[in-house]
N, C-alpha and C positions, 0 to 999 in steps of 0.2 A: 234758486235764482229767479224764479217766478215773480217772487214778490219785490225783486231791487226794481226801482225806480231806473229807469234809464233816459239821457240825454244826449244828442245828438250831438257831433264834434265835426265841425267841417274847417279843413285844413290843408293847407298847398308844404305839399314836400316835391323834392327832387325827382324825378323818373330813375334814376337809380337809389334811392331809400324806397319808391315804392316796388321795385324788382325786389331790394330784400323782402320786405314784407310780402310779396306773393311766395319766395322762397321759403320763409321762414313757415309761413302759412304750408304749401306744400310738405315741411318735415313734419308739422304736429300733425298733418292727417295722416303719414305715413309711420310716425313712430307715437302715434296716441292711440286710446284704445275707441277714441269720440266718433271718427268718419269721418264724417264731413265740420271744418272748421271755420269759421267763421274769423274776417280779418279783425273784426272788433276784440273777439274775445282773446285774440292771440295780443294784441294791444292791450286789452285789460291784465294776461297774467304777466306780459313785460312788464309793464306799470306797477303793479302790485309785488313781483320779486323786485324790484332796484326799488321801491318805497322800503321793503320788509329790509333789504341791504344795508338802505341809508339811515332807518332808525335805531338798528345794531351798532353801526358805524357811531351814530351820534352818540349814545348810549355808553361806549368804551372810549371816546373822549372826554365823554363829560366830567367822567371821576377821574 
């Protein structure tokens, strides 16, 4: 992960969308094997499982 390029996302959500994300944040430190988690990276692997979903999804429409 060293070598991915990273950019900066500044974005206004909800005070209760950001309670999820501190919760959600709170379970991957508590049921991962990582420590301490990071709210980007728990945003990066939501992002990337509903992309890996949605290209399945498209994939068994398409045919």
């Amino acid at each position: 992960m060293a070598t991915e390029q990273r950019i900066q996302l500044n974005v206004r959500v909800t005070k209760e969308t950001a309670e999820k994300l501190d919760e959600i944040v709170e379970y991957y430190e508590q049921n991962t094997k990582f420590g301490r988690v990071y709210k980007g990276d728990v945003l990066t692997d939501i992002i990337e499982k509903a992309y890996s979903a949605m290209t399945k999804r498209r994939e068994i429409y398409k045919g």
